[in-house]
C-alpha positions, -999 to 999 in steps of 0.1 A, spaced: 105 82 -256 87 51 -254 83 25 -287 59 -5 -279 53 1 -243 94 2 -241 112 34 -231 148 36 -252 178 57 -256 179 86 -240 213 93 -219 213 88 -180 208 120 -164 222 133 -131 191 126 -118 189 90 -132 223 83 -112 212 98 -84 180 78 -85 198 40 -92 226 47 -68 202 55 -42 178 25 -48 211 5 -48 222 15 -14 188 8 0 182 -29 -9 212 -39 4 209 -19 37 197 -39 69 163 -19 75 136 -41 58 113 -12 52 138 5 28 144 -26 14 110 -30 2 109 10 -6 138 5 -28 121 -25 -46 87 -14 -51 106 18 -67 131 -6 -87 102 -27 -99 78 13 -109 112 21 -128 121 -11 -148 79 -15 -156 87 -1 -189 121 9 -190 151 -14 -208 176 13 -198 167 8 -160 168 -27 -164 202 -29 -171 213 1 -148 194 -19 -117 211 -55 -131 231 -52 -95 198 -54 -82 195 -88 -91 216 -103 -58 204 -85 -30 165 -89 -45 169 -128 -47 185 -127 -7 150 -110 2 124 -144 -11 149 -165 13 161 -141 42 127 -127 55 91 -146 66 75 -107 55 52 -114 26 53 -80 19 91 -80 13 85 -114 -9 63 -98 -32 82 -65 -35 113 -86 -42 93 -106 -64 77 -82 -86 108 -63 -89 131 -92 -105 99 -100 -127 103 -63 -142 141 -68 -145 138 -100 -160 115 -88 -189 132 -87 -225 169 -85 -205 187 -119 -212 217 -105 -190 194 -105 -159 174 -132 -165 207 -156 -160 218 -137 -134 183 -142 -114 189 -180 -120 223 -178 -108 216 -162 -79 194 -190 -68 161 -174 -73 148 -208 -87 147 -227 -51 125 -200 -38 100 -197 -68 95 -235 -63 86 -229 -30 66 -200 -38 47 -223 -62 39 -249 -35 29 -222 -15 -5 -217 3 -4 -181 -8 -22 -177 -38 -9 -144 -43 32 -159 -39 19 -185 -64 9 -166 -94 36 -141 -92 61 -172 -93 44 -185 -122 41 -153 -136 81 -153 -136 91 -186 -145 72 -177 -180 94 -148 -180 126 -167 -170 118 -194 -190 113 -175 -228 152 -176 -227 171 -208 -245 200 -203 -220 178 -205 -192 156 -232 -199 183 -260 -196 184 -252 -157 148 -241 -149 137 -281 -170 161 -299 -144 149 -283 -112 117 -303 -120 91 -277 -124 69 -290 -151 48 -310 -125 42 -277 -103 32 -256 -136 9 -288 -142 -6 -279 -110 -12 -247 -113 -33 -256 -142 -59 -274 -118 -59 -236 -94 -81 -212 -99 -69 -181 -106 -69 -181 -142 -43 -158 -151 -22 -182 -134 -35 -203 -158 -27 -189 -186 10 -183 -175 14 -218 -163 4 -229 -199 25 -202 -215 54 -214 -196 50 -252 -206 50 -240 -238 82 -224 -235 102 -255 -221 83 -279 -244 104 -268 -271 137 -280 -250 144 -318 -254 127 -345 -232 98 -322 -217 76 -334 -235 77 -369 -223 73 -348 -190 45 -331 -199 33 -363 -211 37 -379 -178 20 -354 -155 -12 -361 -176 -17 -323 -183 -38 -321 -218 -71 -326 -196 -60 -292 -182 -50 -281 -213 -79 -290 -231 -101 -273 -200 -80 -244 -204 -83 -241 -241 -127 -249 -238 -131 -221 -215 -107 -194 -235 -114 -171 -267 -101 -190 -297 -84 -163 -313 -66 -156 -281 -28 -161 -276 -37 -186 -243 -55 -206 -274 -26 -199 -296 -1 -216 -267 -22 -244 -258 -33 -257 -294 6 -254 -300 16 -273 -268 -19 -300 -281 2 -304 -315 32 -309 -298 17 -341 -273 -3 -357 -301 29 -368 -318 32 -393 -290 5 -421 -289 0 -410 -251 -10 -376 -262 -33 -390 -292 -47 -409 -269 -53 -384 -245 -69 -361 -264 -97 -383 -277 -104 -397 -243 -110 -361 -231 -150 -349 -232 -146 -321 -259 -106 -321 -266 -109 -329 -302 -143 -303 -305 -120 -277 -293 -91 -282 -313 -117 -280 -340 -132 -250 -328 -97 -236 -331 -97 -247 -367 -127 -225 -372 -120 -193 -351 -84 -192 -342 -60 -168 -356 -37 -176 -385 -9 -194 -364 -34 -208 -340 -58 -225 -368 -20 -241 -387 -12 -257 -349 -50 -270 -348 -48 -289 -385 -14 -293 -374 -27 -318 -347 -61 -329 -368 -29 -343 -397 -9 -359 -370 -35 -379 -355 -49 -386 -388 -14 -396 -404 -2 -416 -374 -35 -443 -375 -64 -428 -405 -87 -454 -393 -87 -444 -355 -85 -414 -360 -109 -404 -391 -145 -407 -373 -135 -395 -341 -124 -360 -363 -149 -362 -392 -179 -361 -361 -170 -325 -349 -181 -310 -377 -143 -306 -393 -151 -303 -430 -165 -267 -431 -133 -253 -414 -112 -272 -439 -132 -260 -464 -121 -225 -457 -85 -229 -448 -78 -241 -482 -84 -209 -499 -76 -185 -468 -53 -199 -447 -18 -198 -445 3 -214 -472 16 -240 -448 -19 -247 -432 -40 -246 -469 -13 -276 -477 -27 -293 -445 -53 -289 -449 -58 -304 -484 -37 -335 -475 -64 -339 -441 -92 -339 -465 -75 -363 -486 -70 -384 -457 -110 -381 -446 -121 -394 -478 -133 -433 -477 -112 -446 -502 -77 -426 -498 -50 -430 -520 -16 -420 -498 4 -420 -525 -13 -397 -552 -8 -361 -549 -39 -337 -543 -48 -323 -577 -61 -287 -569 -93 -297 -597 -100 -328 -576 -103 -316 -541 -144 -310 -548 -145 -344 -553 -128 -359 -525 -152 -332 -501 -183 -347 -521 -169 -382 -507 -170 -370 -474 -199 -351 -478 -219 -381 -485 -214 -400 -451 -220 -369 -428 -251 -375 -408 -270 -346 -399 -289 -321 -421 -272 -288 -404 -237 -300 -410 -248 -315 -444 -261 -280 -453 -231 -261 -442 -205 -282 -457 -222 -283 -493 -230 -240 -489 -189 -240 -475 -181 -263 -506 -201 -240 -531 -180 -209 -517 -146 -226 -521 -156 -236 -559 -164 -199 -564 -135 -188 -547 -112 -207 -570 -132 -200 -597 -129 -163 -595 -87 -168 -587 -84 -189 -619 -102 -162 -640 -80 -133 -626 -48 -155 -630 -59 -155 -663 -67 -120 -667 -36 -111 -655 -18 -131 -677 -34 -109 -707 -29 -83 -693 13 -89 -690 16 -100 -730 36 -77 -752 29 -61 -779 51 -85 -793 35 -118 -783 6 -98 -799 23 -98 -833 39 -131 -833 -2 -143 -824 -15 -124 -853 11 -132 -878 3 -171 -871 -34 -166 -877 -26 -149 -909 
């Protein structure tokens, strides 16, 4: 039985033993063409198997011994591919692929002159590195700079790993001063230009964009890049749900941490109509961002007053008025007429639905007054 590409439950059978004991016996023997046998089978069997996973988890050592004991790439790759199948959704093997010292080779894999020895190691450090316990170790064997430079290859799946994994150890404290430091969101950005916005590369790198811009560095950064704040704004427009809250998510910061840098630079992308539309459709975090961004876009802002929901045409007509350009001009005004609608038609169901729920008792107490 398979649920969501996973295979579940079902008891091992004769057969299944038969099959992991053998494949057992043969990685660890001394002939390197069963060894590779044995892991190309290992890694066909775990694909989409958590039960396998966890019957081959003794796999584990003598897989990691093939990256360092043999120059064959073949042998490499088959060891390779098999831990990255193991590794999937299988915290258990994930910590015991780190501590049997697959990390030294995967460095070396991704300094290697083999493309091929490259993207599968990158491909696994995302894998290794979804997993809180692992993270600690795989952030202080100093691989944030080698991801960084896988950004700048170009195989682009690679890419979009590399970025993945970044995003993974950002969330673990002090990478992002790291991340910072190897100067990555011009690869970031290039990745994210070049990438469908409602994609979940976009999703990763608009979230790993929100995460730098809360330094100055990364604020910084991003405006001195050709495009970056365009393509966050893109984002805004086209993204999916939790890719368009990381995008106003990092249009707020930049605006909250200096309004006057920041406000032109934003405003001259075009930014209004996709904040138009986030107030009525987007989440209820991001509509709350979005409000308080369009507060802050206004000329004369007010910090400290709270954004009336019967005000918030106003402050868009403020902005409105110092956009250059007749095309934006006419699709922020047609974006402003829709959200007036919008809210117009919500506040007459709200009230519709508020007849419809009075009792017949509120009815009589009504008509007794008038009497």
């Amino acid at each position: 039985m398979e649920v969501g590409g996973e295979s579940y439950t079902n008891p091992i059978t004769t057969t299944d033993t038969c099959s992991v004991n053998r494949n057992l016996l043969l990685i660890q023997s001394d002939d390197p063409i069963l060894k590779v046998q044995a892991a190309m089978e290992i890694r066909r069997l775990t694909k989409t198997s958590k039960r396998y996973r966890r019957y081959f988890s003794n796999a584990v050592k003598p897989l990691v011994d093939m990256l360092r004991s043999t120059n064959s790439f073949e042998s490499k790759e088959a060891a390779l591919l098999a831990l990255l199948n193991l590794a999937v959704k299988d915290e258990r093997n994930k910590l015991s692929i780190i501590d049997a010292g697959a990390l030294g080779s995967l460095i070396g894999f991704l300094q290697s002159e083999n493309s091929t020895l490259q993207d599968h190691a990158t491909a696994s450090l995302l894998t290794l590195s979804a997993s809180s316990v692992t993270k600690p170790i795989i952030s202080a064997s100093c691989v944030i700079p080698l991801l960084v430079e896988v950004l700048r290859q170009v195989s682009s799946q690679a890419k979009v790993d590399a970025v993945m994994a970044l995003y993974n150890l950002s969330t673990y404290q002090g990478n992002l001063n790291l991340i910072l430091q190897t100067e990555a969101i011009h690869f970031i950005v290039s990745l994210l230009k070049s990438c469908k916005k409602s994609s979940k590369t976009a999703e990763k790198c608009t979230a790993l964009i929100e995460f730098l811009v809360s330094y100055e560095e990364g604020r910084t950064a991003l405006i001195s890049e050709e495009g970056g704040v365009f393509a966050v704004v893109e984002v805004l427009e086209n993204g999916s749900l939790q890719s368009r809250e990381h995008a106003v998510g990092t249009l707020l910061t930049m605006c909250q941490s200096d309004r006057y840098k920041y406000r032109e630079p934003i405003l001259k992308e075009g930014v209004i109509p996709g904040l138009l539309e986030m107030t009525v459709q987007g989440t209820t975090e991001s509509q709350t961002k979005a409000q308080i961004l369009l507060r802050l876009l206004r000329d004369n802002p007010y910090p400290n007053s709270e954004l009336q929901p019967d005000t918030l045409e106003n402050i868009v007509s403020n902005i409105i008025s110092q956009i250059d350009g007749e095309d934006q001009l006419g699709k922020t005004k047609e974006m402003l007429a829709e959200m007036v609608q919008v809210s117009m038609e919500r506040s007459l169901r709200h009230i519709q639905q508020r007849a419809l729920i009075r009792t017949p008792s509120d009815l009589s107490v009504s008509s007794f007054k008038k009497s």
